[in-house]
Biopython code that builds the backbone (N, CA, C, O; Angstrom):
import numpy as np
from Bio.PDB.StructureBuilder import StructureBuilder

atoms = [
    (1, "UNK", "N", (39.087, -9.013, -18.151)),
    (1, "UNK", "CA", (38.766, -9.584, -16.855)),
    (1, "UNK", "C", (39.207, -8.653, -15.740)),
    (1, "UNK", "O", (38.277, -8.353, -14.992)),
    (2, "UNK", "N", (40.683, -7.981, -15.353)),
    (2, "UNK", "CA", (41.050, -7.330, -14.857)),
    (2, "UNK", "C", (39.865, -5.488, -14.605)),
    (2, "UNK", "O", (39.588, -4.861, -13.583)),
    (3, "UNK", "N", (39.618, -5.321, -15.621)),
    (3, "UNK", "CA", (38.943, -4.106, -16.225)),
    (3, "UNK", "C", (37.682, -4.433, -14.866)),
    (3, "UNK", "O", (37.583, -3.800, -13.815)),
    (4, "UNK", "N", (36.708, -5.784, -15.388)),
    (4, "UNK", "CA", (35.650, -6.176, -14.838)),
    (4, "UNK", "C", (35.575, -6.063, -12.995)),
    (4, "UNK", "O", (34.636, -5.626, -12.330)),
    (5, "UNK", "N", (37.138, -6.716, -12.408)),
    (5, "UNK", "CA", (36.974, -6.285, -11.491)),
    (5, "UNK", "C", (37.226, -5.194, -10.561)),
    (5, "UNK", "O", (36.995, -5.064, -9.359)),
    (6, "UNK", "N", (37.856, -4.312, -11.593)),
    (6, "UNK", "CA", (38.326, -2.907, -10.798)),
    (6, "UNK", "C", (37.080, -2.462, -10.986)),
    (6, "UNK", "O", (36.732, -1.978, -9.909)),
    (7, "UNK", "N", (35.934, -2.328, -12.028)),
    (7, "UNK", "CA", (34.863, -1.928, -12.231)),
    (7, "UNK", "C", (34.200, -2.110, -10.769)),
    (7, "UNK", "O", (34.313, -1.146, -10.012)),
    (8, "UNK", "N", (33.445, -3.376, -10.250)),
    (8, "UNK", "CA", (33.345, -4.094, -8.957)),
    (8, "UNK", "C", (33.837, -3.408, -7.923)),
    (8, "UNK", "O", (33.305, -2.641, -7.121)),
    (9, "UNK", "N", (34.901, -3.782, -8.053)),
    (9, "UNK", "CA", (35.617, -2.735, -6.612)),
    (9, "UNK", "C", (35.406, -1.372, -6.660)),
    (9, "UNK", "O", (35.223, -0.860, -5.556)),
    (10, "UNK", "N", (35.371, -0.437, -7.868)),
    (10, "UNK", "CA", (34.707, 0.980, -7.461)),
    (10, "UNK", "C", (33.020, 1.219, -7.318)),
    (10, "UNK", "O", (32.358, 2.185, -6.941)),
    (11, "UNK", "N", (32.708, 0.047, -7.739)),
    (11, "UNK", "CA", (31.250, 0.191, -7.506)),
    (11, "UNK", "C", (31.130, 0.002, -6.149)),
    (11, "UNK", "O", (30.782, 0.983, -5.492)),
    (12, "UNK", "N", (31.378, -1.224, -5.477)),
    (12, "UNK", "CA", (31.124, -1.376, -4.053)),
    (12, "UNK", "C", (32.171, -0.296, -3.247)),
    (12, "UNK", "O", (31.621, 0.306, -2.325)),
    (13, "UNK", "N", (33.342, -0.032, -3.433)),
    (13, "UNK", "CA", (33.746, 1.526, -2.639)),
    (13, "UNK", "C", (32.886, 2.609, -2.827)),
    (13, "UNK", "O", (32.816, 3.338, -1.837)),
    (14, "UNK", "N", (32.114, 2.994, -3.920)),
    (14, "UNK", "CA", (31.005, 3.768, -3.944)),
    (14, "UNK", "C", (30.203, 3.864, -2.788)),
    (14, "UNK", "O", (30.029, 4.599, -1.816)),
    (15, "UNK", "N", (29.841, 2.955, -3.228)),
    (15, "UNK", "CA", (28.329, 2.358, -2.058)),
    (15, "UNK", "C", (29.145, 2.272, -0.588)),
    (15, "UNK", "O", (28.597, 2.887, 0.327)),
    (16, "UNK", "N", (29.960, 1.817, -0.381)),
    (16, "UNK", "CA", (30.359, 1.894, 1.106)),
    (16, "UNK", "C", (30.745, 3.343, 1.332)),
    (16, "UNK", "O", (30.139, 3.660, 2.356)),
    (17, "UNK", "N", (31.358, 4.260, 0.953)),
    (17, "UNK", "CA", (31.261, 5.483, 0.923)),
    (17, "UNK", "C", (29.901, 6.116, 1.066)),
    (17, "UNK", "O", (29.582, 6.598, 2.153)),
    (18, "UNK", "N", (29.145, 6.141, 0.117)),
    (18, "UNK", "CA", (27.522, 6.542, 0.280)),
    (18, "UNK", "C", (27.103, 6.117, 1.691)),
    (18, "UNK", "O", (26.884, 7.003, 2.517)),
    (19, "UNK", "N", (26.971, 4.773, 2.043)),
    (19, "UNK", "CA", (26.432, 4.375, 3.347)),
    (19, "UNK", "C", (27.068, 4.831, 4.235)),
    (19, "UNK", "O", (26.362, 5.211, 5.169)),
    (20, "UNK", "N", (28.701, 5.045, 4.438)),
    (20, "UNK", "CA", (29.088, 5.622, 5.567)),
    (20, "UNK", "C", (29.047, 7.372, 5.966)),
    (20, "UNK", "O", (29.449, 7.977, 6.959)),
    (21, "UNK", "N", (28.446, 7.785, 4.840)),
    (21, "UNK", "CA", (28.382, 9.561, 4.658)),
    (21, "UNK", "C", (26.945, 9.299, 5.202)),
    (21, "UNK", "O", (26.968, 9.922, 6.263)),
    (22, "UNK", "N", (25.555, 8.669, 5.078)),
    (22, "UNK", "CA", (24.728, 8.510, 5.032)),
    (22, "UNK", "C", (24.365, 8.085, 6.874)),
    (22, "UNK", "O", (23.397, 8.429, 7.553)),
    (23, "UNK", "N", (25.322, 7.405, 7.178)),
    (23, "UNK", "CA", (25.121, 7.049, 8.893)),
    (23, "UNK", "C", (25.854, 8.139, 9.352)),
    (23, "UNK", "O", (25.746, 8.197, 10.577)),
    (24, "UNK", "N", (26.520, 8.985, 8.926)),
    (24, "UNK", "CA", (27.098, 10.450, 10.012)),
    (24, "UNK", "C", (26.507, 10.786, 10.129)),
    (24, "UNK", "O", (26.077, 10.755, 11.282)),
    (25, "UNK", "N", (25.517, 11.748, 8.778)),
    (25, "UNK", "CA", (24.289, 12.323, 8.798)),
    (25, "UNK", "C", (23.036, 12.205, 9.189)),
    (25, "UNK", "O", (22.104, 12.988, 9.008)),
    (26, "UNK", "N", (23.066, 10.784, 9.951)),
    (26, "UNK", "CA", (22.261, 10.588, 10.483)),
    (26, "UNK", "C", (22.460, 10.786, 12.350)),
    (26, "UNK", "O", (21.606, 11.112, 13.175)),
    (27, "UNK", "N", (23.623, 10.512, 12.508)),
    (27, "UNK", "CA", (24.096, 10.543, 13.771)),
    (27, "UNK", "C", (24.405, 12.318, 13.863)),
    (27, "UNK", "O", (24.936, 12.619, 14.932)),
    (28, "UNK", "N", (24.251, 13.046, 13.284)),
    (28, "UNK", "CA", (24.637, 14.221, 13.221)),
    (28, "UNK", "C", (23.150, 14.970, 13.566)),
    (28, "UNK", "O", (22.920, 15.621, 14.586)),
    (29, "UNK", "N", (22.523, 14.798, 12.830)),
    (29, "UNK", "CA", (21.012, 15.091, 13.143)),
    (29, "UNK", "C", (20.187, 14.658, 14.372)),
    (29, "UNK", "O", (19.145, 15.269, 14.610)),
    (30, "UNK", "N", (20.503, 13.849, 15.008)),
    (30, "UNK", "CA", (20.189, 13.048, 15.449)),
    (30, "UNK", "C", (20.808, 13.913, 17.254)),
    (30, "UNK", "O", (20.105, 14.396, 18.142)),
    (31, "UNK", "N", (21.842, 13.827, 17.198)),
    (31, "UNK", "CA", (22.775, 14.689, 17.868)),
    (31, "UNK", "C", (22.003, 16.518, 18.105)),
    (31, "UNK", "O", (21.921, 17.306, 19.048)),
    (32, "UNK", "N", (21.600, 16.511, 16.742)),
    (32, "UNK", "CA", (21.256, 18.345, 16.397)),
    (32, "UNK", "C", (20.008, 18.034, 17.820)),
    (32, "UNK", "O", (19.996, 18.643, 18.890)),
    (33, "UNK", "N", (18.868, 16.702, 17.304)),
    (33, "UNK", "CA", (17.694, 16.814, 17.771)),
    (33, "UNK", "C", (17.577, 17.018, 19.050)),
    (33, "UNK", "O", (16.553, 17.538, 19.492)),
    (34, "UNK", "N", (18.629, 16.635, 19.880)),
    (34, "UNK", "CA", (18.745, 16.400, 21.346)),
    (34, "UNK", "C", (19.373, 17.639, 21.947)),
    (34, "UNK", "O", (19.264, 18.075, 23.093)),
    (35, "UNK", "N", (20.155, 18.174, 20.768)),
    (35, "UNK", "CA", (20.307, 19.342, 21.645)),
    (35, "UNK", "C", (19.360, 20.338, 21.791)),
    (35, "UNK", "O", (19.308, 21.029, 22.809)),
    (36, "UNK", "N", (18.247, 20.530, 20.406)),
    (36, "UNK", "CA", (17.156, 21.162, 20.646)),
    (36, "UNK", "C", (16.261, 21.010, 21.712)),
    (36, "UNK", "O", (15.496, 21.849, 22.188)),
    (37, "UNK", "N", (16.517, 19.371, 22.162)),
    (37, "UNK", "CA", (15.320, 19.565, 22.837)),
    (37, "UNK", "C", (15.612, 19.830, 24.403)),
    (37, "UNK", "O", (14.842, 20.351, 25.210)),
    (38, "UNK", "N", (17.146, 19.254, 24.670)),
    (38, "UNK", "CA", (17.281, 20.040, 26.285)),
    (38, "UNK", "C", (17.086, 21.555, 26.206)),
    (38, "UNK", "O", (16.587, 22.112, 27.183)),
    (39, "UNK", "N", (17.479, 22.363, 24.996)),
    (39, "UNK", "CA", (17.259, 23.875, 24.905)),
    (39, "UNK", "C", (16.053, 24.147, 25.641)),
    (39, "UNK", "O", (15.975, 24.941, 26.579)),
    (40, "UNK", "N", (14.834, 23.240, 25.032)),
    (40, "UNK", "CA", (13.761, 23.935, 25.251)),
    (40, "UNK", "C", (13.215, 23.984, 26.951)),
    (40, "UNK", "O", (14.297, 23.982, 27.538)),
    (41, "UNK", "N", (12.460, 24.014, 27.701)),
    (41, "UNK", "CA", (12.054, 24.301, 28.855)),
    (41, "UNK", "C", (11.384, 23.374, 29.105)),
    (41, "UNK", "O", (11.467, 22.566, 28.181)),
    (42, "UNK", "N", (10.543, 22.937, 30.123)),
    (42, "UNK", "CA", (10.021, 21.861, 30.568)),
    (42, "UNK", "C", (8.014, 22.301, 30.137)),
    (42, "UNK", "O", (7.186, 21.427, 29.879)),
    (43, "UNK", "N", (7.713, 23.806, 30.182)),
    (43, "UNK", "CA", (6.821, 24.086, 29.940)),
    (43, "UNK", "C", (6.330, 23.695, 28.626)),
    (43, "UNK", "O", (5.344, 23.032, 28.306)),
    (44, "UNK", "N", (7.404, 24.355, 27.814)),
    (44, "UNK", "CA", (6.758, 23.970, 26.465)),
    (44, "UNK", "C", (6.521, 22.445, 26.273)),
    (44, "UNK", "O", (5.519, 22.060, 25.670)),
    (45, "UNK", "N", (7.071, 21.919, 26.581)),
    (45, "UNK", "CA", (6.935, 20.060, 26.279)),
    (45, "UNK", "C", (5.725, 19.692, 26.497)),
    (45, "UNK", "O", (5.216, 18.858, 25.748)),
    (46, "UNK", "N", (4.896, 20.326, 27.741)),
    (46, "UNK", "CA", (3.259, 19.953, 28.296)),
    (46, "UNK", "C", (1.999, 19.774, 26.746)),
    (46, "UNK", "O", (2.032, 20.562, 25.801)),
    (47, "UNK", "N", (1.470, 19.143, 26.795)),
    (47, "UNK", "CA", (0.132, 19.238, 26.172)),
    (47, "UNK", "C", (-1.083, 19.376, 26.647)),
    (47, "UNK", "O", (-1.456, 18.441, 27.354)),
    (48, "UNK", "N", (-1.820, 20.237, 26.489)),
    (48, "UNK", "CA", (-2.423, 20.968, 26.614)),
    (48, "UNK", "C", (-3.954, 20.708, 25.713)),
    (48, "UNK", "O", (-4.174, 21.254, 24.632)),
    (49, "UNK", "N", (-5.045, 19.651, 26.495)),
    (49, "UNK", "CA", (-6.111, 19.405, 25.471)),
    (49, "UNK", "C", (-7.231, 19.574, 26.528)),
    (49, "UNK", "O", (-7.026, 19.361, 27.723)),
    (50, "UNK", "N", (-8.385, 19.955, 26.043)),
    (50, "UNK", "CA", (-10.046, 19.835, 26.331)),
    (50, "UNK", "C", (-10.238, 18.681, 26.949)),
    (50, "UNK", "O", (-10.087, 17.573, 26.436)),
    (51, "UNK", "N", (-10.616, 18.939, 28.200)),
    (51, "UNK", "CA", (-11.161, 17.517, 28.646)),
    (51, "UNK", "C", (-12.602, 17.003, 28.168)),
    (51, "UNK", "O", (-12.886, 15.844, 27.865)),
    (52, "UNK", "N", (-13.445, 18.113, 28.165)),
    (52, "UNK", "CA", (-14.787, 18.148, 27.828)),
    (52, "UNK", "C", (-15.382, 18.661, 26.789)),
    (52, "UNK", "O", (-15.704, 19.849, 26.796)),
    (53, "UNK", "N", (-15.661, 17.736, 25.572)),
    (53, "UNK", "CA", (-16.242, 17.593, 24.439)),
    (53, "UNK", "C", (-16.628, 18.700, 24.251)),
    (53, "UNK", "O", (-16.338, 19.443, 25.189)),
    (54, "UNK", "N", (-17.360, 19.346, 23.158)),
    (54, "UNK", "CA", (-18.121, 20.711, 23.035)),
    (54, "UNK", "C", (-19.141, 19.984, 22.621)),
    (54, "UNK", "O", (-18.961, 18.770, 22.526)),
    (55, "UNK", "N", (-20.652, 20.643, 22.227)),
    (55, "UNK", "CA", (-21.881, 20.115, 22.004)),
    (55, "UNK", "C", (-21.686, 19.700, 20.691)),
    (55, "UNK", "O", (-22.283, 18.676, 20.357)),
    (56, "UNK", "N", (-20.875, 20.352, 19.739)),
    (56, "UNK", "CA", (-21.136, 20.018, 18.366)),
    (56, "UNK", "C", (-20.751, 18.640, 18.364)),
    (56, "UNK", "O", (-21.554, 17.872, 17.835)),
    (57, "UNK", "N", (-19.278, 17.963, 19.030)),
    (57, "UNK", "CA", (-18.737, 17.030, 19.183)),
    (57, "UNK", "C", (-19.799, 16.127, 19.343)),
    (57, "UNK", "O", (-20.027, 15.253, 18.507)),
    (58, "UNK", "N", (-20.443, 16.276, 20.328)),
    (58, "UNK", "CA", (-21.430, 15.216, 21.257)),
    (58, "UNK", "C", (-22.472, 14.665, 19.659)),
    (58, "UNK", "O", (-22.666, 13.543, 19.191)),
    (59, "UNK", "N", (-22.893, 15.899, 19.259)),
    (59, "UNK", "CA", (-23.987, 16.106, 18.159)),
    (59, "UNK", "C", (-23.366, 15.068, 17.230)),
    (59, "UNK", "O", (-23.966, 14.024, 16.973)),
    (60, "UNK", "N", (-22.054, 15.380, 16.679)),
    (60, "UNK", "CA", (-22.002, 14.525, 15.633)),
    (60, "UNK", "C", (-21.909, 12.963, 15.607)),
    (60, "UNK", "O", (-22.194, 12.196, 14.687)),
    (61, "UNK", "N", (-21.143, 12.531, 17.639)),
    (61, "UNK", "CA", (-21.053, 11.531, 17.584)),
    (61, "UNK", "C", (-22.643, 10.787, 17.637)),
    (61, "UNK", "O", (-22.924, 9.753, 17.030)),
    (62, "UNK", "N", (-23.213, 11.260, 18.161)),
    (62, "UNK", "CA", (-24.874, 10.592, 18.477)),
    (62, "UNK", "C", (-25.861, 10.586, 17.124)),
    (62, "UNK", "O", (-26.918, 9.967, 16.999)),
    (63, "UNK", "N", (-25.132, 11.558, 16.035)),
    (63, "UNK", "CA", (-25.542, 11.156, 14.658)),
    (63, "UNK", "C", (-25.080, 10.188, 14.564)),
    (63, "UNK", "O", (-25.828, 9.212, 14.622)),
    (64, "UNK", "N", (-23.504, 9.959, 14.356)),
    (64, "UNK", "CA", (-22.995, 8.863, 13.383)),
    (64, "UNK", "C", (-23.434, 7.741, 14.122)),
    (64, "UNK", "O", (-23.888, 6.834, 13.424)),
    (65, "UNK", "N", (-23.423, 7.523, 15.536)),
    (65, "UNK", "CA", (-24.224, 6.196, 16.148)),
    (65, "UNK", "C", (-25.622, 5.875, 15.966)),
    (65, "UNK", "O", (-26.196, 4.848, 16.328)),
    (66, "UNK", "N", (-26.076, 6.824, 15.392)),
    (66, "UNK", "CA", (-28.048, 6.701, 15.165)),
    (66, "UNK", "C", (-28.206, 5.995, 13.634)),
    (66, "UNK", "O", (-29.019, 5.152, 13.253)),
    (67, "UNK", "N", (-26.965, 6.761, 12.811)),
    (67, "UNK", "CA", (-27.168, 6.329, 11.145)),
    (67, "UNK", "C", (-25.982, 5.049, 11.375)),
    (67, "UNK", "O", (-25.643, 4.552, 10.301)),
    (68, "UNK", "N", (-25.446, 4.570, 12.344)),
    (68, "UNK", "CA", (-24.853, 3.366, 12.582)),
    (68, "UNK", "C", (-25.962, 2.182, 12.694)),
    (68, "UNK", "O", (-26.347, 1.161, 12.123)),
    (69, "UNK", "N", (-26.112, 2.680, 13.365)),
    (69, "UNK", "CA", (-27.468, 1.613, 14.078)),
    (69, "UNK", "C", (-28.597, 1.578, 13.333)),
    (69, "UNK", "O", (-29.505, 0.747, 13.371)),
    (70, "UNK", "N", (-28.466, 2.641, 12.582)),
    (70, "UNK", "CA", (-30.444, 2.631, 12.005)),
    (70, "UNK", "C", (-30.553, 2.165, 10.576)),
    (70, "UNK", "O", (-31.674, 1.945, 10.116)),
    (71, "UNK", "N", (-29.560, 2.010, 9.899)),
    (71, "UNK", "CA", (-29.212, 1.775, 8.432)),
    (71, "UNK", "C", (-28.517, 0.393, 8.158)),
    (71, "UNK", "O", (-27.451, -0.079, 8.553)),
    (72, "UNK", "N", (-29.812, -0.228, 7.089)),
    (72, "UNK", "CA", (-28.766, -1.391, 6.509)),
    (72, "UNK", "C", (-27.532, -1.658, 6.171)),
    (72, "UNK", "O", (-26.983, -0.843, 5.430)),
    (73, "UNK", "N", (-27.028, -2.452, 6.465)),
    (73, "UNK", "CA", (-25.533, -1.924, 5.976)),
    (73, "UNK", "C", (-25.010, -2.826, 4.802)),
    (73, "UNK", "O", (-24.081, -2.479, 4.073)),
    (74, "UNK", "N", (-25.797, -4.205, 4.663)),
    (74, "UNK", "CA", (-25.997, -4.923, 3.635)),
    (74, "UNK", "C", (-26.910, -4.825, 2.851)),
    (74, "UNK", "O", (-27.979, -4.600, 3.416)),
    (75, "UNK", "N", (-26.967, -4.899, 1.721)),
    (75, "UNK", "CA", (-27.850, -5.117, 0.565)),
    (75, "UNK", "C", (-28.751, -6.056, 0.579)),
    (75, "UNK", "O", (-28.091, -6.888, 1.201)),
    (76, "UNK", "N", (-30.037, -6.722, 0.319)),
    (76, "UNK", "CA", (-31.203, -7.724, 0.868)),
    (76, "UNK", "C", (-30.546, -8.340, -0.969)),
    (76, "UNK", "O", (-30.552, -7.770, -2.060)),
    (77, "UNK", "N", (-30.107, -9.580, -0.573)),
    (77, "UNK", "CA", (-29.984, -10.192, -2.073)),
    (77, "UNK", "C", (-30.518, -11.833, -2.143)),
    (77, "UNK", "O", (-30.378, -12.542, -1.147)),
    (78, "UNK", "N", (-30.888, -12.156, -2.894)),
    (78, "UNK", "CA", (-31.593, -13.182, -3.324)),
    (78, "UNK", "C", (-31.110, -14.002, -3.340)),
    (78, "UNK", "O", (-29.914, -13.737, -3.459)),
    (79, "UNK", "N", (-31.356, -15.512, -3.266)),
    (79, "UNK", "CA", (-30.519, -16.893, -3.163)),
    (79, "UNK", "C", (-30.513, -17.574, -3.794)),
    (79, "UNK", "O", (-30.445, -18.778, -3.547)),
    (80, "UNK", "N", (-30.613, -16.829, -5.332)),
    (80, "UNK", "CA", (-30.714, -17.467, -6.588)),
    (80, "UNK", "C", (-29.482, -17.547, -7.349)),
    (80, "UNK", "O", (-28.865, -16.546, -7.714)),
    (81, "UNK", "N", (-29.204, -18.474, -7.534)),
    (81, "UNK", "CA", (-27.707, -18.926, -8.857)),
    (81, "UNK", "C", (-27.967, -18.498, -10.110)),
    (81, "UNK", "O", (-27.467, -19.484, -10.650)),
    (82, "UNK", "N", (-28.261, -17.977, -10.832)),
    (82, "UNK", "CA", (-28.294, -17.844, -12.272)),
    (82, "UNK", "C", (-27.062, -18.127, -13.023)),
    (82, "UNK", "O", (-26.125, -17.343, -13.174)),
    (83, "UNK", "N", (-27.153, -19.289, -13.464)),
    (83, "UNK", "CA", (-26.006, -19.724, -14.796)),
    (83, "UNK", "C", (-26.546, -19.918, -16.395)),
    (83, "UNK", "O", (-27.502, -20.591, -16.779)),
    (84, "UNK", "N", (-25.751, -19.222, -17.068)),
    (84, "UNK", "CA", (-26.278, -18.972, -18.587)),
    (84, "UNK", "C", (-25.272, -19.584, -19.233)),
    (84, "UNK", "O", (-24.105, -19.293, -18.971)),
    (85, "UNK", "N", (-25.629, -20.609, -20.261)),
    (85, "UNK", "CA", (-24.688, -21.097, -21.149)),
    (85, "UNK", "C", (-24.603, -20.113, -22.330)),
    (85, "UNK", "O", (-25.452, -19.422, -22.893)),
    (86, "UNK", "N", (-23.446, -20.269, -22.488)),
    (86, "UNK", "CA", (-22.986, -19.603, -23.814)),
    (86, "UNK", "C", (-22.724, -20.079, -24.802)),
    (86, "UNK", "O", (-21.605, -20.586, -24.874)),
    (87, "UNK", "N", (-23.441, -20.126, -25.765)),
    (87, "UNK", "CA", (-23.264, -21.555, -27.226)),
    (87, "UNK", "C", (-22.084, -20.591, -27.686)),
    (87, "UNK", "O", (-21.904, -19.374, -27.650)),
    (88, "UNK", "N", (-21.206, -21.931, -28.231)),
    (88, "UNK", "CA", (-20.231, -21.101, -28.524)),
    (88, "UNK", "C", (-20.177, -21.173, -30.168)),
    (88, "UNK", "O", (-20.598, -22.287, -30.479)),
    (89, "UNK", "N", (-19.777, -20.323, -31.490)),
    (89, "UNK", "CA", (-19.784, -19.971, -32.304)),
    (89, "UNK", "C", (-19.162, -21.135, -33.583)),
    (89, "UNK", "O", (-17.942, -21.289, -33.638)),
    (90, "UNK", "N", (-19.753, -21.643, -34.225)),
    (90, "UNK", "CA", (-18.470, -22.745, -35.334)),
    (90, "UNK", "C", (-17.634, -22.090, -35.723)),
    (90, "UNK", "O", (-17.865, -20.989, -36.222)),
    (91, "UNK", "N", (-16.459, -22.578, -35.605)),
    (91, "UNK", "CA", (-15.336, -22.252, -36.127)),
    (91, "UNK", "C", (-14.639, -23.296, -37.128)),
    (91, "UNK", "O", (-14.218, -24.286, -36.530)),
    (92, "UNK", "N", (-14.436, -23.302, -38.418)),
    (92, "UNK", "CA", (-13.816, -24.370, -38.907)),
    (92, "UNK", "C", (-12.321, -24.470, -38.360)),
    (92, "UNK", "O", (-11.748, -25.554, -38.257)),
    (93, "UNK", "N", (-11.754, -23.286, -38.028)),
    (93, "UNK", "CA", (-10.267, -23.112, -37.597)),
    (93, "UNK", "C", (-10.144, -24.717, -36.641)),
    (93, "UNK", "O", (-9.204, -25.493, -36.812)),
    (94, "UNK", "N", (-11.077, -24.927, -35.831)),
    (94, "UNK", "CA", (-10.612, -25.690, -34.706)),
    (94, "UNK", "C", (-11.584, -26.810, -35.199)),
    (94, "UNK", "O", (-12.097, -27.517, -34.331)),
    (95, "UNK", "N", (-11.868, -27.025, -36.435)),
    (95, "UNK", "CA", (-12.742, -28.536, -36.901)),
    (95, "UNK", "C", (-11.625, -29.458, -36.878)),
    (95, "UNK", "O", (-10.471, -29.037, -36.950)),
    (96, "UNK", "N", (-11.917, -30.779, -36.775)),
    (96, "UNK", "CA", (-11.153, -31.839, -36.800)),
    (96, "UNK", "C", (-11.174, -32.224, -38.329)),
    (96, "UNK", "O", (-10.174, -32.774, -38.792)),
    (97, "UNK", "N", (-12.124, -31.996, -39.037)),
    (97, "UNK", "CA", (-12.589, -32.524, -40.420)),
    (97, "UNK", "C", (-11.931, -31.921, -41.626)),
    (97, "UNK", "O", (-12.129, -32.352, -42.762)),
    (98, "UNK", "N", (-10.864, -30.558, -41.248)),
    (98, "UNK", "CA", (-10.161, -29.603, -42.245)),
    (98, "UNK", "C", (-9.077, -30.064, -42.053)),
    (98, "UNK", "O", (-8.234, -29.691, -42.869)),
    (99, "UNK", "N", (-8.681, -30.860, -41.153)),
    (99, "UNK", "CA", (-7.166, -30.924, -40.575)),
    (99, "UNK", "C", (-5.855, -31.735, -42.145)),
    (99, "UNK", "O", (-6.111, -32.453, -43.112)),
    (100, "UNK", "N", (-4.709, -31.191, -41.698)),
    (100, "UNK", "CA", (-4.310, -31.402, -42.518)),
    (100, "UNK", "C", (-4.016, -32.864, -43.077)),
    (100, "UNK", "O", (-4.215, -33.040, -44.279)),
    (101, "UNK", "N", (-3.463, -34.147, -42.144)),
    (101, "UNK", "CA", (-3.683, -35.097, -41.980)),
    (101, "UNK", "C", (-4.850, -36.390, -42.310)),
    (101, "UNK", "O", (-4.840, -37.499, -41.777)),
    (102, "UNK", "N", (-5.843, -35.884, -43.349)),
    (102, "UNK", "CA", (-7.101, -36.260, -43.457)),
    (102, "UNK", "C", (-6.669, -36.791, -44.917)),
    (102, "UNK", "O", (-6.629, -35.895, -45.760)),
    (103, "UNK", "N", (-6.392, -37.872, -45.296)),
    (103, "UNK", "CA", (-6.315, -38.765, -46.001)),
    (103, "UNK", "C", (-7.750, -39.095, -46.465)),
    (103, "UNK", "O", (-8.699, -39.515, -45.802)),
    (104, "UNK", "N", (-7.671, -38.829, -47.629)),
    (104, "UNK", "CA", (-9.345, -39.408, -48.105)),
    (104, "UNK", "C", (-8.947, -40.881, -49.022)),
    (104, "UNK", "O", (-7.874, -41.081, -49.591)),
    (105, "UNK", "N", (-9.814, -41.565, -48.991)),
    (105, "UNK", "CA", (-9.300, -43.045, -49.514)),
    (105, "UNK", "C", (-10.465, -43.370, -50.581)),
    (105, "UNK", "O", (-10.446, -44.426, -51.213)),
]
sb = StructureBuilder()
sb.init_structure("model")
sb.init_model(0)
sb.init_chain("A")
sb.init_seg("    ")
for serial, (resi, resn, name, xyz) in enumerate(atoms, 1):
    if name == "N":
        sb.init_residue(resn, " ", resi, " ")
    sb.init_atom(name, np.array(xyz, "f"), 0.0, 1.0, " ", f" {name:<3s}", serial, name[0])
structure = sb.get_structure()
């Protein structure tokens, strides 16, 4: 019994160890990130994008809206139920007439 709970107690000191090495390293990195980023300059931070589409852009969107619009997008299906019985096979296994209980008189 004794054994069982020192076992317990180094398991959970484990794990609280792990988790508290695990939140430095996070606060440590975390710390790293900020100092990188006052390093950097105010220029580099800008983004920098195209305001105005190029033709190919335009091209592909006015395809994909033409084969949007111009194409079924469902299948034409019929409003018919089809149900098929399935005869099912004799089996003596599951006869009532083999059973063991069948007293003949």
């Amino acid at each position: 019994m004794l054994i069982a709970i020192i076992a317990v107690l180094a398991v959970a000191l484990a794990v609280i160890l792990y988790l508290f090495l695990q939140k430095n390293k996070a606060v440590k990195e975390i710390a790293a990130e900020k100092q990188s980023f006052k390093a950097q300059t105010a220029g580099e931070n800008t983004v920098k994008s195209e305001v105005v589409p190029g033709n190919d852009e335009e091209v592909a969107a006015f395809l994909a809206l033409h084969l949007y619009l111009t194409q079924n997008v469902h299948d034409v299906e019929s409003n018919v139920i089809t149900i098929e019985r399935i005869q099912r096979r004799y089996s003596p296994w599951s006869s009532k007439i083999y059973s063991i209980n069948n007293f003949q008189r």
